[in-house]
C-alpha positions as CSV (number, residue, x, y, z in Angstrom):
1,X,69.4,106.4,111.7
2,X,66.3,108.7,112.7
3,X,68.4,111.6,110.9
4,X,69.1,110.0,107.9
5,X,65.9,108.8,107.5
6,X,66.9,105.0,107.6
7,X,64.2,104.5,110.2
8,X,60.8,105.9,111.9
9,X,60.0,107.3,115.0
10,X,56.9,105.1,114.4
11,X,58.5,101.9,113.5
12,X,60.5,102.2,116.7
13,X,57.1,103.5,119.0
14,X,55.5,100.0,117.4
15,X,58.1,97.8,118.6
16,X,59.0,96.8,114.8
17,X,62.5,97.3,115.8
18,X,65.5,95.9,117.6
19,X,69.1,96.7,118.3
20,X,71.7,93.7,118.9
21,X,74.9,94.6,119.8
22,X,77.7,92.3,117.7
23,X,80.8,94.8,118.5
24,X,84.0,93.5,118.0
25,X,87.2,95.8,117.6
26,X,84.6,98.1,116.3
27,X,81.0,99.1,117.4
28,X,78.5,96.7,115.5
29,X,75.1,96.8,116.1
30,X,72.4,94.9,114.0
31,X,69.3,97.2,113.7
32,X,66.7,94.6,112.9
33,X,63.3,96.1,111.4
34,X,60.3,94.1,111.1
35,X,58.2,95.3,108.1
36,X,61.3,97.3,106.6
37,X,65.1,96.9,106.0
38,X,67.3,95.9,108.0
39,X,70.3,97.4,108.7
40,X,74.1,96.4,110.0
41,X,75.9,99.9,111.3
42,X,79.8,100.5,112.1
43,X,81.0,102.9,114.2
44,X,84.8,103.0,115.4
45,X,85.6,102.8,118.9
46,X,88.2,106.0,118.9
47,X,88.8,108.5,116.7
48,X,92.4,107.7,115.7
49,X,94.1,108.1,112.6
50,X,94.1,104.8,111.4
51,X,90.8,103.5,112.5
52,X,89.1,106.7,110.4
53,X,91.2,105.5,107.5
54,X,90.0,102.4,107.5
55,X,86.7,102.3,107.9
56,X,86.8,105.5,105.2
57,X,88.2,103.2,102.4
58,X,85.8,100.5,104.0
59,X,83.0,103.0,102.9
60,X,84.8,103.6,99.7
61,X,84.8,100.5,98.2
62,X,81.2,100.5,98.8
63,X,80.3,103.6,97.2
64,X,82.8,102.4,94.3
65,X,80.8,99.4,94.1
66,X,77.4,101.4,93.7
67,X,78.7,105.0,91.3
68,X,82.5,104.1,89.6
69,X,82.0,101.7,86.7
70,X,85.4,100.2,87.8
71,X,84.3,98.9,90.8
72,X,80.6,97.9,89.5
73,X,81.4,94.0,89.8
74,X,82.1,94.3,93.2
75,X,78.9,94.9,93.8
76,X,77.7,91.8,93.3
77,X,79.9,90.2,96.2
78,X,78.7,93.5,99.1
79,X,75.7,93.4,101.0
80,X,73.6,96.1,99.8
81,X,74.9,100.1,100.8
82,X,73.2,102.7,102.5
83,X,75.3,105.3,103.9
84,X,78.6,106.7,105.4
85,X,78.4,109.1,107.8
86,X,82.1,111.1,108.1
87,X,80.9,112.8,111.2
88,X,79.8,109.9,113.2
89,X,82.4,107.4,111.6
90,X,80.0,105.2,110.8
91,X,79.0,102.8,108.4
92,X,75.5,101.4,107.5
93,X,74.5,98.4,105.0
94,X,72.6,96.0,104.5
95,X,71.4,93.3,107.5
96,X,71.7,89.6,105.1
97,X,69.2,87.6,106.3
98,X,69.4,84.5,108.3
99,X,73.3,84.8,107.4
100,X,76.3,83.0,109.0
101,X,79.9,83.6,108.5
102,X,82.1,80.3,107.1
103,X,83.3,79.6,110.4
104,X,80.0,78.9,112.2
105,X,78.7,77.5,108.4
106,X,81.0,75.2,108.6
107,X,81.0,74.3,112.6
108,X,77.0,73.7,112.4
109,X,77.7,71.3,109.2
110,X,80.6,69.6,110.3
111,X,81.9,68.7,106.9
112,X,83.1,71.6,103.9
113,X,80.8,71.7,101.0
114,X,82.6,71.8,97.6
115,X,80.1,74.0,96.2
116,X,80.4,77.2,99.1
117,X,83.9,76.4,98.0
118,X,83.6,76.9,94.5
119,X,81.5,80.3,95.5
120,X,84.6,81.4,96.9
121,X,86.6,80.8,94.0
122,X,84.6,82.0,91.4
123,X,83.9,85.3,94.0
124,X,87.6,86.0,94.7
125,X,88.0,85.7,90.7
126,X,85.6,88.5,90.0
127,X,87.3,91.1,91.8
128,X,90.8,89.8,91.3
129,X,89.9,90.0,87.6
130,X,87.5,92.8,86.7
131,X,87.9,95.2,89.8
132,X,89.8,99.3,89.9
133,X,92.0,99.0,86.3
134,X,91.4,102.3,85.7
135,X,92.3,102.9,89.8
136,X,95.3,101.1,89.9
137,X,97.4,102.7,87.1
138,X,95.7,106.4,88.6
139,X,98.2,109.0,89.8
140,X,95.7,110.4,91.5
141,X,94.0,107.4,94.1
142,X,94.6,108.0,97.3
143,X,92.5,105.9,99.0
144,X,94.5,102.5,98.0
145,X,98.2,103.0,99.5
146,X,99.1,99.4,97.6
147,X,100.8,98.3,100.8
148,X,102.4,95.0,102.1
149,X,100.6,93.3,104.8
150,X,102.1,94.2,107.9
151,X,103.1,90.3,108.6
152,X,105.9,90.5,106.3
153,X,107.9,92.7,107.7
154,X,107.0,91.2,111.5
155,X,110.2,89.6,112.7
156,X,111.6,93.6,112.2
157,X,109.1,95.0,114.0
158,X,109.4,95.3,118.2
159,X,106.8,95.4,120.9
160,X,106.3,99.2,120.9
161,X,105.3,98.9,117.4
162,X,101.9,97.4,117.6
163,X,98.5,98.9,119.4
164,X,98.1,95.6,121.3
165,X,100.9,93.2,122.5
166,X,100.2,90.3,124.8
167,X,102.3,87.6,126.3
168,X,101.1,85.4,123.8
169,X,102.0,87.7,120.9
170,X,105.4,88.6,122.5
171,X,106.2,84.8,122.2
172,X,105.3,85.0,118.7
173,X,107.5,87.5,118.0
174,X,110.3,85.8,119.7
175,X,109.6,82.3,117.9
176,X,109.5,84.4,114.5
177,X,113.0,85.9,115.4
178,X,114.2,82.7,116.6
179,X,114.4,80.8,113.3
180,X,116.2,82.2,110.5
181,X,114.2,80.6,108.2
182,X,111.2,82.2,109.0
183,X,113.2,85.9,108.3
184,X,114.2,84.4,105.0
185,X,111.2,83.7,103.9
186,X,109.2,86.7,104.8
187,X,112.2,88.6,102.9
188,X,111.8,86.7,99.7
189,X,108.0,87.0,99.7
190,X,108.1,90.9,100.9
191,X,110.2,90.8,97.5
192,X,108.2,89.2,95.4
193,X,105.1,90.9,96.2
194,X,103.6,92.6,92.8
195,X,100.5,94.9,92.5
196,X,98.6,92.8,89.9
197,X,95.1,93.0,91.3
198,X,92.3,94.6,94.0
199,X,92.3,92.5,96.8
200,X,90.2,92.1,100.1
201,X,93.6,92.4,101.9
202,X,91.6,90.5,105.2
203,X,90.5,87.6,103.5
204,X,89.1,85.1,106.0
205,X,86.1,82.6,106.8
206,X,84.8,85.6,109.5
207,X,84.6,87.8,106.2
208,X,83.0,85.3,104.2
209,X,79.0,85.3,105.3
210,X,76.9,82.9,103.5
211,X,72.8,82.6,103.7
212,X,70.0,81.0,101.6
213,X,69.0,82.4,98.3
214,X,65.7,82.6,98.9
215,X,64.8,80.2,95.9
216,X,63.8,76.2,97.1
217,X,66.7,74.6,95.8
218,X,68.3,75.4,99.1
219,X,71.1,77.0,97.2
220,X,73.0,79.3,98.9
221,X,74.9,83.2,98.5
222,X,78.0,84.7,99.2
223,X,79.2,88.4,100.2
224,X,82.1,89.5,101.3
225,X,82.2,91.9,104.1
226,X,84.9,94.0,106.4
227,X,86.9,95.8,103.0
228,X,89.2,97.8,105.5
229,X,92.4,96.2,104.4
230,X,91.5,96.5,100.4
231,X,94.0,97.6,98.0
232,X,95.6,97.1,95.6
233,X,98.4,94.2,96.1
234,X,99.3,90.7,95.0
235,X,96.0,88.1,94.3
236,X,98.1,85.5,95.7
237,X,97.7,86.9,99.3
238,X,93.5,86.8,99.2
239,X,94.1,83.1,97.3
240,X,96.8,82.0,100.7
241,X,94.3,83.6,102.7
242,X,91.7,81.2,101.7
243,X,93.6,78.0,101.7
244,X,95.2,79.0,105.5
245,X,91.4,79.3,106.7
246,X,90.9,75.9,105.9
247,X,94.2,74.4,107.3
248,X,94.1,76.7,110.3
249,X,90.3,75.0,111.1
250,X,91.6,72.0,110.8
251,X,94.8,72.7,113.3
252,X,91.8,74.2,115.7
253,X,90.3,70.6,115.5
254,X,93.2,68.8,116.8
255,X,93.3,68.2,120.7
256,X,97.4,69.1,121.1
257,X,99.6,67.6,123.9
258,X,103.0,67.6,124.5
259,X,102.9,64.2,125.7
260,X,101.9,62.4,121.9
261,X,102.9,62.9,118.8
262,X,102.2,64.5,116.4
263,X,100.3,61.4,114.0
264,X,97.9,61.4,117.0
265,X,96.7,64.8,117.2
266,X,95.9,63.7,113.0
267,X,94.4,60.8,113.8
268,X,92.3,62.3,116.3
269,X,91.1,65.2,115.1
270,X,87.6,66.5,115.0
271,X,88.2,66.8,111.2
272,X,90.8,65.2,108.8
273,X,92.5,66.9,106.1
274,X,91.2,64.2,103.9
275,X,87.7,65.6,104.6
276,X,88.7,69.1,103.7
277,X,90.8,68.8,100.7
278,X,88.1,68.1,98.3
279,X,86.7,71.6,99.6
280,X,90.3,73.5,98.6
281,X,90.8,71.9,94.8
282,X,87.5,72.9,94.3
283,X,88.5,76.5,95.3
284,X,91.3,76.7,93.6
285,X,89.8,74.6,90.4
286,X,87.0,77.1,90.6
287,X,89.4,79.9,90.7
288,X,91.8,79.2,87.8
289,X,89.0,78.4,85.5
290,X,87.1,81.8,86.2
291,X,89.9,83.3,85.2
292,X,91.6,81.2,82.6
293,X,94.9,80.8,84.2
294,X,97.2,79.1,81.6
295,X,98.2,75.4,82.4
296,X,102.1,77.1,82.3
297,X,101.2,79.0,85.0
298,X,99.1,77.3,87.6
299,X,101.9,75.9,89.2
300,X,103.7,78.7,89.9
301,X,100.4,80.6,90.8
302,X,99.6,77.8,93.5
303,X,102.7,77.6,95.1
304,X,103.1,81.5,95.7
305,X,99.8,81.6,96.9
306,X,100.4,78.6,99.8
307,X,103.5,80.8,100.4
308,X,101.9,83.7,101.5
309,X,99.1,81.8,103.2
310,X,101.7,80.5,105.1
311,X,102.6,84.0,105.8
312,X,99.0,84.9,106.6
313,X,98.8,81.7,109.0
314,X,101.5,83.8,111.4
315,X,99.1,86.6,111.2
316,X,96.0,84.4,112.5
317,X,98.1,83.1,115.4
318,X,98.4,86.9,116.3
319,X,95.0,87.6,115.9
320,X,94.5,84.5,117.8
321,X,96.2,85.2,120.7
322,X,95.6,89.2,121.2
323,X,94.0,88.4,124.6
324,X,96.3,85.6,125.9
325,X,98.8,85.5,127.9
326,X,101.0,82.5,126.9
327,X,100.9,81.0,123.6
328,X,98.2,77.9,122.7
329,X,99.9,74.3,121.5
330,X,97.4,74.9,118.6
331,X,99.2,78.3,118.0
332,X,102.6,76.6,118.1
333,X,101.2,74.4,115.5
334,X,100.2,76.6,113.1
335,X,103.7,78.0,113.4
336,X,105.3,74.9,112.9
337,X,102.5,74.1,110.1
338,X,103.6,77.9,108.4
339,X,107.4,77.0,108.5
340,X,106.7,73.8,106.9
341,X,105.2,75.5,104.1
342,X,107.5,78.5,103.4
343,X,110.3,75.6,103.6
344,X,109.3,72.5,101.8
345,X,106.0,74.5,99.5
346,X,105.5,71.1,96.7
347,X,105.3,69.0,99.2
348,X,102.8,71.2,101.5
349,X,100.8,71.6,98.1
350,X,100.7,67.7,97.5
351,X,100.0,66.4,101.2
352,X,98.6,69.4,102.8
353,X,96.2,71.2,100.3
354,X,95.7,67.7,98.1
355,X,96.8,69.1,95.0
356,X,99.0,66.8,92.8
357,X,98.9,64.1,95.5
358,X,99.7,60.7,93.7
């Protein structure tokens, strides 16, 4: 930061400056500066091939966002971008003030605001909609493969295929290759995938940070961080993505045992879906009308899209469990929860998401 000019020797001398460390699977660090910007910086871990790649067409869709007229609405939805450094691998943007990903937003609440919702919609519209035309049809991109997520194809992978495997995601695997039906249905949705839109490609409340405007209405913002996954791919993956986050929360809230069934852990829950529906028609209300979706075609729209968030729920039980060593009874619920979906999808749309419920 001192050689890029993005701070002072005299700001850091004056005590006007502090480092937290927020690493994850990369190396985060929040560079907070008193009396001038503040900064968020990424930095990968190791230097392979596919963590460079990432975090390059991370820093892509930032600069894309900023110089290429294409990209210029996604702007709008991106903290603010200051540089990418090629030789250090990292990344460094804009610090959002007093900001809070969905996940804590909505823990600290304890209920799911319609109106965060409907930012979501409308947000996930915008770069669905007006984002990389002129990208997508290029010959010459490079940067966007326009791949499937990996998830798809995950009951043909084995264990030596991924960078991480533990005993918890080895019984995924197993439980995925179990069932038939889950093959099936990542088949049919691996076949129906188009390339119709740019999409976030990691679409979840931990990449959804929210924080006050500034203005005292107490109205809030959105931005969308962590673009490593973007592409370009199928809209209905970031819209499944979205409606799995809320589902997935309310599994989480559930206290599972293998002693009861199932109607308790609803009953009891922290949350009920009742509570959080309201929150997901106004997301997907908010959606459609941003983008004028035909009344012919919302339905089939909807479904796909609780399809492959039933996809992406498999993929959060991974991500779940990277660090475990048996599987959770929540995780086994989700899977149950995603197999429910891919198998019996009007009636997960009517009594799961609340959509067309009598």
């Amino acid at each position: 930061l001192l050689e890029q000019r993005a701070v002072t020797v005299e700001s850091v001398v004056d005590g006007n400056f502090m480092i937290v460390d927020s690493s994850g699977h990369n190396q985060n660090y929040k560079v907070i500066c008193k009396q001038n910007p503040s900064y968020f910086l990424k930095q990968i871990r190791s230097e392979d091939t596919r963590s460079i790649v990432s975090l390059q067409r991370e820093a892509s869709c930032y600069w894309l966002a900023r110089y290429d007229a294409d990209f210029a609405p996604l702007a709008a939805l991106l903290p603010d971008y200051y540089l990418y450094d090629a030789n250090q691998n990292a990344l460094v943007i804009e610090l959002l003030p007093e900001a809070e990903n969905l996940s804590e937003y909505h823990r600290r609440l304890g209920r799911f605001p319609p109106e965060v919702a409907r930012l979501l919609g409308q947000g996930l519209s915008i770069y669905h909609r007006q984002v990389g035309s002129a990208w997508k049809e290029s010959t010459k991109n490079t940067i966007f493969p326009k791949s499937l997520p990996w998830i798809l194809a995950v009951h043909q992978y084995s264990p030596i295929q991924f960078d991480s495997f533990s005993g918890a995601n080895s019984q995924l695997l197993e439980i995925v290759k179990q069932y038939p039906e889950f093959q099936t249905e990542l088949d049919k949705l691996s076949k129906q995938w188009q390339v119709n839109s740019f999409i976030h490609g990691d679409m979840k409340w931990d990449n959804c940070m929210v924080y006050p405007n500034g203005n005292e209405n107490g109205a809030i913002r959105l931005k969308i961080v962590d673009w490593e996954l973007a592409d370009f791919g199928d809209a209905c993956w970031d819209i499944g993505s979205i409606f799995q986050a809320y589902l997935c929360f309310w599994i989480m809230s559930m206290q599972i045992t293998s002693d009861v069934k199932p109607e308790f852990w609803m009953e009891n829950a922290r949350y009920s879906i009742e509570e959080i529906q309201p929150a997901m028609r106004e997301f997907w209300v908010a959606y459609t009308e941003s983008l004028h979706i035909p009344a012919t075609a919302v339905t089939q729209l909807l479904n796909r899209s609780v399809q492959y968030g039933a996809a992406r729920m498999i993929q959060t039980v991974y991500e779940y469990m990277t660090y475990s060593s048996k599987i959770t009874p929540s995780g086994i619920c989700m899977l149950q929860v995603s197999m429910n979906i891919l198998t019996n999808t009007e009636e997960a749309v009517r009594e799961l998401i609340g959509i067309g419920a009598k």
